[in-house]
C-alpha positions as a Markdown table, in Angstrom:
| # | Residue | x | y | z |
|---|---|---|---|---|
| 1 | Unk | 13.3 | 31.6 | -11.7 |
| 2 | Unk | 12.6 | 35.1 | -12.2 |
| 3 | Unk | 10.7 | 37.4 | -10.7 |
| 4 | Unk | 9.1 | 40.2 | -12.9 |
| 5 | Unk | 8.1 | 43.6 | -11.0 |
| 6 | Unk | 4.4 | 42.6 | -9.5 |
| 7 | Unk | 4.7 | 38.9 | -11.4 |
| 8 | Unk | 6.0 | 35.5 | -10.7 |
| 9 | Unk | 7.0 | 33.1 | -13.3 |
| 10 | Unk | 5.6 | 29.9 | -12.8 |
| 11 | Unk | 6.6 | 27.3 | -15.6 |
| 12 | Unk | 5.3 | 29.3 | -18.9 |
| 13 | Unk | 3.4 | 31.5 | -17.1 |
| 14 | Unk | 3.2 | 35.1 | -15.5 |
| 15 | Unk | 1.0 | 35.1 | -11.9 |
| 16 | Unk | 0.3 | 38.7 | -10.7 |
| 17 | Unk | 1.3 | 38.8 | -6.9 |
| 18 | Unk | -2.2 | 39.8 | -5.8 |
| 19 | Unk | -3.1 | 36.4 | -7.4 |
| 20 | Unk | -6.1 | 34.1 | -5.3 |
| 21 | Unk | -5.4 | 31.2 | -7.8 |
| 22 | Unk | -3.5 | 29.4 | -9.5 |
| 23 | Unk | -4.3 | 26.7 | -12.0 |
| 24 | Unk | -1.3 | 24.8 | -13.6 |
| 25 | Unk | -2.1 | 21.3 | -13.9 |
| 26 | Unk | -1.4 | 18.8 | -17.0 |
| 27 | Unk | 1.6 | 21.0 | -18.0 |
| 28 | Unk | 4.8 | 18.8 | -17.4 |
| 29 | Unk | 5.8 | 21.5 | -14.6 |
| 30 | Unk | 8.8 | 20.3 | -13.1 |
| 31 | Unk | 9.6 | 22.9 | -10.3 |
| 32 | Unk | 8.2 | 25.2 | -8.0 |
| 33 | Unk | 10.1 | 28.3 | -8.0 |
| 34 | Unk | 10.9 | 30.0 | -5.0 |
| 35 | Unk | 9.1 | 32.6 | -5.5 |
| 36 | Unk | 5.9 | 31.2 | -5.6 |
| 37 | Unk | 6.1 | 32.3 | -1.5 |
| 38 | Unk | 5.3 | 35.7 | -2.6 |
| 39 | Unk | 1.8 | 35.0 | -2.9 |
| 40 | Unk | 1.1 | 35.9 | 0.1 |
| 41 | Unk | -3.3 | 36.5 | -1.6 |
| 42 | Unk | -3.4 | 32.6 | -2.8 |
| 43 | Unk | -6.1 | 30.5 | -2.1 |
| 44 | Unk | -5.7 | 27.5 | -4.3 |
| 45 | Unk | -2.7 | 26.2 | -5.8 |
| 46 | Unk | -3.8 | 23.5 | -8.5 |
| 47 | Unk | -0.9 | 22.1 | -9.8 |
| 48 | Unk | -1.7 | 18.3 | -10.3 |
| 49 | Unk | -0.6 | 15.9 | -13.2 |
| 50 | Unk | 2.6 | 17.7 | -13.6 |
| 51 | Unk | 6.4 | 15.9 | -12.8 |
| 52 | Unk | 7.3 | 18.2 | -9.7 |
| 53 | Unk | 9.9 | 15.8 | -7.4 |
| 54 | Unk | 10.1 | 18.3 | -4.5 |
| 55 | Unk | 8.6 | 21.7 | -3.3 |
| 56 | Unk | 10.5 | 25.0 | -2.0 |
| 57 | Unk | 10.3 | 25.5 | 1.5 |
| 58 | Unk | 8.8 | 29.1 | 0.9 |
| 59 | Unk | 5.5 | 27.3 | 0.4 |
| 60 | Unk | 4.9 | 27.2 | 4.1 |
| 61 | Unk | 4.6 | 31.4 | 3.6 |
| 62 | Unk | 1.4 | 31.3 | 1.9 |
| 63 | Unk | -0.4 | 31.4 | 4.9 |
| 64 | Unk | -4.2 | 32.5 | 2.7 |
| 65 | Unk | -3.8 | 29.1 | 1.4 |
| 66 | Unk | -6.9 | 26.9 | 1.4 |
| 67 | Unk | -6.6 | 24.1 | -0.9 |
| 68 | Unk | -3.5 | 22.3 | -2.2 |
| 69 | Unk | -3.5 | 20.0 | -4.8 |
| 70 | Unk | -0.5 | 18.1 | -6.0 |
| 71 | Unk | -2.0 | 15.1 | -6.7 |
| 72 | Unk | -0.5 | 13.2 | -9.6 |
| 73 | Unk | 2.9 | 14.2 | -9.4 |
| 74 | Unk | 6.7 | 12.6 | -8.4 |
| 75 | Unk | 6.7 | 13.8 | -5.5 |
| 76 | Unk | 8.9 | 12.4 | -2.7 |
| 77 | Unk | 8.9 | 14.4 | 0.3 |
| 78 | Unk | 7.0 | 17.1 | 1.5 |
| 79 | Unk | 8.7 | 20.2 | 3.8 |
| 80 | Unk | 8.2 | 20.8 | 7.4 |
| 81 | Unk | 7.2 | 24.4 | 6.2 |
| 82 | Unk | 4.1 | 22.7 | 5.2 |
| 83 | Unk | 3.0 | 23.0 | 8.6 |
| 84 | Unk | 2.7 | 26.6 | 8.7 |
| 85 | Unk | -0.3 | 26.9 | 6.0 |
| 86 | Unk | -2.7 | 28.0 | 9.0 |
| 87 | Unk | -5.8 | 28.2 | 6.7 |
| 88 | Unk | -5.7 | 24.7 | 4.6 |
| 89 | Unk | -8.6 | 23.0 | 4.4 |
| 90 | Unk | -7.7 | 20.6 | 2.1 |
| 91 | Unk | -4.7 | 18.6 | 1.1 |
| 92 | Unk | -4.4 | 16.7 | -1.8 |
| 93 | Unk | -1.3 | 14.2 | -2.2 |
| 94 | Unk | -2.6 | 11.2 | -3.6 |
| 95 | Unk | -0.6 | 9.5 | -6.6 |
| 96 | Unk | 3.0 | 10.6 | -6.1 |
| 97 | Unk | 5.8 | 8.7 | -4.6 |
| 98 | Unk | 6.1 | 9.7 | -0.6 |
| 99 | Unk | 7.1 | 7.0 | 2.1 |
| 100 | Unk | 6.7 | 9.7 | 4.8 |
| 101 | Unk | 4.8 | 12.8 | 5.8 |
| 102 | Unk | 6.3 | 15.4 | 8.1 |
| 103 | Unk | 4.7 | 15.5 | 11.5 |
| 104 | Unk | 4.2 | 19.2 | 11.3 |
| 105 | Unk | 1.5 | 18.6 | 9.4 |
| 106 | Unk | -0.5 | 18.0 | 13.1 |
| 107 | Unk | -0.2 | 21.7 | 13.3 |
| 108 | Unk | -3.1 | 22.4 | 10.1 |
| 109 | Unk | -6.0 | 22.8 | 12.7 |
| 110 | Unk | -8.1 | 24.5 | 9.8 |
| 111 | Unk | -7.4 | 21.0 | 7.5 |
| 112 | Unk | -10.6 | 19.2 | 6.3 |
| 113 | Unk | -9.5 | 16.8 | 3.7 |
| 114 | Unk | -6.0 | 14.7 | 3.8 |
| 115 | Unk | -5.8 | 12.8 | 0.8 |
| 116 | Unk | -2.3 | 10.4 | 0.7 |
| 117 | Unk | -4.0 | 8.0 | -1.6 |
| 118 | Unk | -2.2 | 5.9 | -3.7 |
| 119 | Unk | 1.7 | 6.6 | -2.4 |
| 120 | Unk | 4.0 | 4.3 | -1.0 |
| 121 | Unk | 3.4 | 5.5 | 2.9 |
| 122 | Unk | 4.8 | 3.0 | 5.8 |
| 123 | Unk | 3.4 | 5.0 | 8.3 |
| 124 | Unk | 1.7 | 7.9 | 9.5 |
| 125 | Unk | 3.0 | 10.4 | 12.0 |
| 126 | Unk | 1.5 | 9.8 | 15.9 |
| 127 | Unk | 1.0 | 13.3 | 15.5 |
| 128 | Unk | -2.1 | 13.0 | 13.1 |
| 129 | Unk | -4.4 | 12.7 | 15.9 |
| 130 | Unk | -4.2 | 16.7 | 16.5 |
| 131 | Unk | -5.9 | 17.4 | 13.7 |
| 132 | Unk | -9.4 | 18.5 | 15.2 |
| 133 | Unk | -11.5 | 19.6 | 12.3 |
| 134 | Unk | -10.6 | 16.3 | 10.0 |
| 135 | Unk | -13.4 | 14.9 | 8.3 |
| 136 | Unk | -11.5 | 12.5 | 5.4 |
| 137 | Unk | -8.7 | 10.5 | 5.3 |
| 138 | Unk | -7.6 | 8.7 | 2.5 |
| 139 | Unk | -4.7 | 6.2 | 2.5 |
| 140 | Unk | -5.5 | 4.2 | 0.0 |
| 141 | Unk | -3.6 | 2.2 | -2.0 |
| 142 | Unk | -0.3 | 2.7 | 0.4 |
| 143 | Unk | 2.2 | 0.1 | 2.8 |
| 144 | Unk | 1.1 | 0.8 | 5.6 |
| 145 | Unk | 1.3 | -2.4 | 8.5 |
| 146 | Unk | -0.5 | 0.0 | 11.4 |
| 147 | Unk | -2.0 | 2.5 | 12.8 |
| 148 | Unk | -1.2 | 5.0 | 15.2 |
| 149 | Unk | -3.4 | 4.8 | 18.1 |
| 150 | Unk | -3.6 | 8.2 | 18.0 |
| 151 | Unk | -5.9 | 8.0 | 15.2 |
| 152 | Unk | -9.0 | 8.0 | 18.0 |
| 153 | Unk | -8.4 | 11.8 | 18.3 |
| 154 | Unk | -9.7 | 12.2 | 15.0 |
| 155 | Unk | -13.2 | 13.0 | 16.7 |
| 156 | Unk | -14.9 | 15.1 | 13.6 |
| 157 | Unk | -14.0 | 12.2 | 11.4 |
| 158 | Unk | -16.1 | 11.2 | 8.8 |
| 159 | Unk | -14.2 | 9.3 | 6.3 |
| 160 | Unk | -11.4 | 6.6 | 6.9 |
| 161 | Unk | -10.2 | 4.8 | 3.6 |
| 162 | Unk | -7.8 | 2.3 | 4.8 |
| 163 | Unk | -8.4 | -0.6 | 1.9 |
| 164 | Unk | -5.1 | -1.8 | 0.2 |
| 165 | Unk | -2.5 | -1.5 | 3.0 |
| 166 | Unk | -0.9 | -4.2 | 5.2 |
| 167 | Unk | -2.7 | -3.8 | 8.1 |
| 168 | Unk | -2.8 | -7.1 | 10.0 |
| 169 | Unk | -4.7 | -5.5 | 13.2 |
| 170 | Unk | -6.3 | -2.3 | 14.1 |
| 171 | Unk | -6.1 | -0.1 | 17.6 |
| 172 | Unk | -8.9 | -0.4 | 19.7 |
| 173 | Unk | -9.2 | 3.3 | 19.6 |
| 174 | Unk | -11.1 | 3.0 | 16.5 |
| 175 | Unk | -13.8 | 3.0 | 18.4 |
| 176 | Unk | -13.7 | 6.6 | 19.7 |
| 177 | Unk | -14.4 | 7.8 | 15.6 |
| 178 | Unk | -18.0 | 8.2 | 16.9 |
| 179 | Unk | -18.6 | 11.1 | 13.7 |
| 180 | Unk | -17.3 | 8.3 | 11.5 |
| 181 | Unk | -19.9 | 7.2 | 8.6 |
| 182 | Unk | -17.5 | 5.4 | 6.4 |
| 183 | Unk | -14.9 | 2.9 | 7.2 |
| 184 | Unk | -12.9 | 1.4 | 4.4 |
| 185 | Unk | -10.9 | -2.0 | 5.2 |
| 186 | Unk | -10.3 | -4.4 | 2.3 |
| 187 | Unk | -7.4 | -6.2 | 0.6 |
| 188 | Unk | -5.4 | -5.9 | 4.0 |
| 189 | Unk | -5.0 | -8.9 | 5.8 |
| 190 | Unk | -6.5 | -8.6 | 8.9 |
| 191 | Unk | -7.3 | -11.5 | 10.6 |
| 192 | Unk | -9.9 | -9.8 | 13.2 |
| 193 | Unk | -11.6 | -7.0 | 14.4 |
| 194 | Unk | -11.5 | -5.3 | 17.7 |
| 195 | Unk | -14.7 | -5.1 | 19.8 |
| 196 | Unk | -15.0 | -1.6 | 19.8 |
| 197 | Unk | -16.0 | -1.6 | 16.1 |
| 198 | Unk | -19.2 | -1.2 | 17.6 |
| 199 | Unk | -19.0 | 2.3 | 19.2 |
| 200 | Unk | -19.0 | 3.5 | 15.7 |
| 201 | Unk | -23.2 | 4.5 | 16.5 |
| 202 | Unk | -22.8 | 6.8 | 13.0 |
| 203 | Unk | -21.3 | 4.5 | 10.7 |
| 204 | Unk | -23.0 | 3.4 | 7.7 |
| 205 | Unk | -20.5 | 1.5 | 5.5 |
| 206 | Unk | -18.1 | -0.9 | 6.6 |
| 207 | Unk | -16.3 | -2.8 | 3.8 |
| 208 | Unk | -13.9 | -5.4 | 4.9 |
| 209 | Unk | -13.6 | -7.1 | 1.7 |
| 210 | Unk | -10.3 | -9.7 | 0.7 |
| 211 | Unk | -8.9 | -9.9 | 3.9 |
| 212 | Unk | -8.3 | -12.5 | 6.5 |
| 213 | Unk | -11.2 | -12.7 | 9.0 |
| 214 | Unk | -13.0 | -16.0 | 10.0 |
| 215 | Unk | -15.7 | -14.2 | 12.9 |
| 216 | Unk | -16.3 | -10.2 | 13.1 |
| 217 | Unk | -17.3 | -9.4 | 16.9 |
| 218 | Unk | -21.0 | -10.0 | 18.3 |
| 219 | Unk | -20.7 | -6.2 | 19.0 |
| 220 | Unk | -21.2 | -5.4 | 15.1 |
| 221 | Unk | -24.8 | -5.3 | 16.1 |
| 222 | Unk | -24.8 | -2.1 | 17.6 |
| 223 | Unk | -24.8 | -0.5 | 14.5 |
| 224 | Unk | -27.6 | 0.5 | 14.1 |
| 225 | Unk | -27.0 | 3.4 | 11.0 |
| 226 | Unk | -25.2 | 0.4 | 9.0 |
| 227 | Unk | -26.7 | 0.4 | 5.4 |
| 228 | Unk | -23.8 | -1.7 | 3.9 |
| 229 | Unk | -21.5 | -4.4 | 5.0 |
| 230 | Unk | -19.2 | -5.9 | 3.0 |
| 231 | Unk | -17.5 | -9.1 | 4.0 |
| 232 | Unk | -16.9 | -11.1 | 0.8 |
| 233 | Unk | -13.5 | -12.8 | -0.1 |
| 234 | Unk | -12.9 | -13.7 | 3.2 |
| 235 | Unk | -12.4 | -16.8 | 5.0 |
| 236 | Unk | -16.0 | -17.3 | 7.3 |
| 237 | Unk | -17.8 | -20.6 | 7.8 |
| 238 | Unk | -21.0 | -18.7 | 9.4 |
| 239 | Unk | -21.6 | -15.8 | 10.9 |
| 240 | Unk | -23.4 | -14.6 | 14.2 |
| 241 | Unk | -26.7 | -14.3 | 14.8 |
| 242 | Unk | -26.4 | -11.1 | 15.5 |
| 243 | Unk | -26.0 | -10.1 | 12.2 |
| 244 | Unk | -29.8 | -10.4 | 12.2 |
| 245 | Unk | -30.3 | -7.2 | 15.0 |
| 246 | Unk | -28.8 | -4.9 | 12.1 |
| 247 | Unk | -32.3 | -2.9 | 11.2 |
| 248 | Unk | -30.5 | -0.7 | 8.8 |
| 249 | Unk | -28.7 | -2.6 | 6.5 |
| 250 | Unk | -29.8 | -2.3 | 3.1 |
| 251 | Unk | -26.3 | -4.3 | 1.2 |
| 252 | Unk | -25.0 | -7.6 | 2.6 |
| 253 | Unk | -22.2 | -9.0 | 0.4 |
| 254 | Unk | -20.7 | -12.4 | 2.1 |
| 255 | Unk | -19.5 | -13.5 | -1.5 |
| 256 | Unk | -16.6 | -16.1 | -1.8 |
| 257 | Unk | -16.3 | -17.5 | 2.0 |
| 258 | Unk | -16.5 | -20.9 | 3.3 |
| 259 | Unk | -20.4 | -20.9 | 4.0 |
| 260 | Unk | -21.9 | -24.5 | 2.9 |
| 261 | Unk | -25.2 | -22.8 | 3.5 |
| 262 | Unk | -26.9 | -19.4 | 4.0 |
| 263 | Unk | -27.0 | -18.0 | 7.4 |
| 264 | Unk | -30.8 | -18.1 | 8.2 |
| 265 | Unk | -30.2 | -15.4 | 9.9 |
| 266 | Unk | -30.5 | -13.1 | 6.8 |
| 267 | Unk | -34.0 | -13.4 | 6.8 |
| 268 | Unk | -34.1 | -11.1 | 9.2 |
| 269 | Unk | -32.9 | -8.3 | 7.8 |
| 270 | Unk | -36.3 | -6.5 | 6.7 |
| 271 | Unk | -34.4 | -3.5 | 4.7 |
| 272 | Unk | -32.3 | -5.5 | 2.8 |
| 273 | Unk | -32.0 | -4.9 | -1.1 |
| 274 | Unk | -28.6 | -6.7 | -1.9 |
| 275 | Unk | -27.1 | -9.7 | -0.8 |
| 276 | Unk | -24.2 | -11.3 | -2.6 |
| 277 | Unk | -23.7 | -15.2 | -1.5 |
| 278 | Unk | -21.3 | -17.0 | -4.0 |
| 279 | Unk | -19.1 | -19.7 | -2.9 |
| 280 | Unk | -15.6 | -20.1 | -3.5 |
């Protein structure tokens, strides 16, 4: 790539080098030129649905950066460099093809929003649990097996999308997500759920849909902010009576388990709107 006196040619285009943003998305961009460090000014660098397979290294000198979106491309690694982007607030990675993130990226303390959604991930980085001012993570739709226990030092989190892994268990440091409002299990196959879900004093969703489970812990009970609760798809012949004790809950779905009848402990549940019961 060339550069042109005060511009940088990026695909078909000319970007001044005083440039806050850049917007190339949906253009079949297959590299990032080099160059693209010399936008030292940038702020957002949109460049999702393209075909990029890998990213220069000077990326890590755009140190104005705030918001990075690749999503949607080929994408198979990301650099170390990425590490240095001291002012990114959000990161946006979902649909491409990683298996790995680089544990630098511990060292975004300014990062808001990961999103790995949708990528072929076998696991994250121990590291991830430096990243103070995270409030959503989204792994969606990847291969992981576990979690890093580390994830408990995510203490500003609010958002934790974890559905369509291969998670068979989950660290008891869960429970220390005490910002977290929204916890997103399903199609895993998890065959239980560690006590200290109920720490969790701000969640309000917890969907635990197609997985394994035949009990969830008495301790679910102590959440009192729950408004939904999905369990349907799973393999429970009741369900404790402490279900009843959940004031908040407004959506109850215990669809396709093993119930012969209806927990009469439902009728308890004063806020309730929506309850799915359908047998297998």
């Amino acid at each position: 790539m060339e550069e042109y006196g005060n511009l940088v040619l990026i695909g078909a285009k000319l970007f001044a080098l005083d440039e806050t943003s850049v917007n190339y998305y949906e253009s079949n961009l297959t590299s990032l030129p080099a160059e693209i460090g010399k936008l030292i000014l940038l702020k957002d660098l949109i460049l999702y649905c393209n075909c990029l397979t890998s990213l220069p290294v000077e990326i890590g000198k755009l140190k104005a950066l705030k918001c990075l979106h690749l999503s949607e491309n080929l994408l198979t690694s990301i650099p170390a460099e990425i590490g240095q982007l001291s002012a990114l607030e959000g990161l946006h990675l979902r649909d491409n093809q990683l298996t790995s993130i680089p544990k630098e990226v511990s060292q975004l303390s300014a990062l808001i929003v990961l999103d790995l959604r949708g990528n072929q991930l076998t696991s994250i980085p121990a590291e991830i649990g430096k990243l103070k001012s995270l409030k959503v993570l989204d792994l969606f739709g990847n291969q992981l097996t576990s979690i890093p226990v580390e994830i408990g030092q995510l203490s500003t989190l609010k958002n934790l999308d974890l559905s369509y892994n291969q998670l068979t268990s989950l660290p008891v440091e869960i429970g220390q997500l005490k910002a977290l409002k929204c916890l997103e299990l399903s199609n895993n196959q998890l065959t239980s759920i560690p006590i200290e879900i109920g720490q969790l004093s701000a969640l309000e969703k917890l969907l635990l849909r197609q997985n394994r489970l035949t009990t969830i812990p008495k301790e679910v009970r102590q959440l009192n902010a729950l408004t939904k609760l999905g369990l349907s798809y799973n393999l429970f012949t009741s369900i404790h009576v402490e279900i009843g004790q959940l004031i908040a809950l407004k959506e109850l779905d215990l669809s396709d388990n093993l119930f012969t009848s209806i927990p009469v402990e439902i009728g308890r549940l004063t806020a309730l709107k929506k309850f799915g019961f359908k047998g297998k």
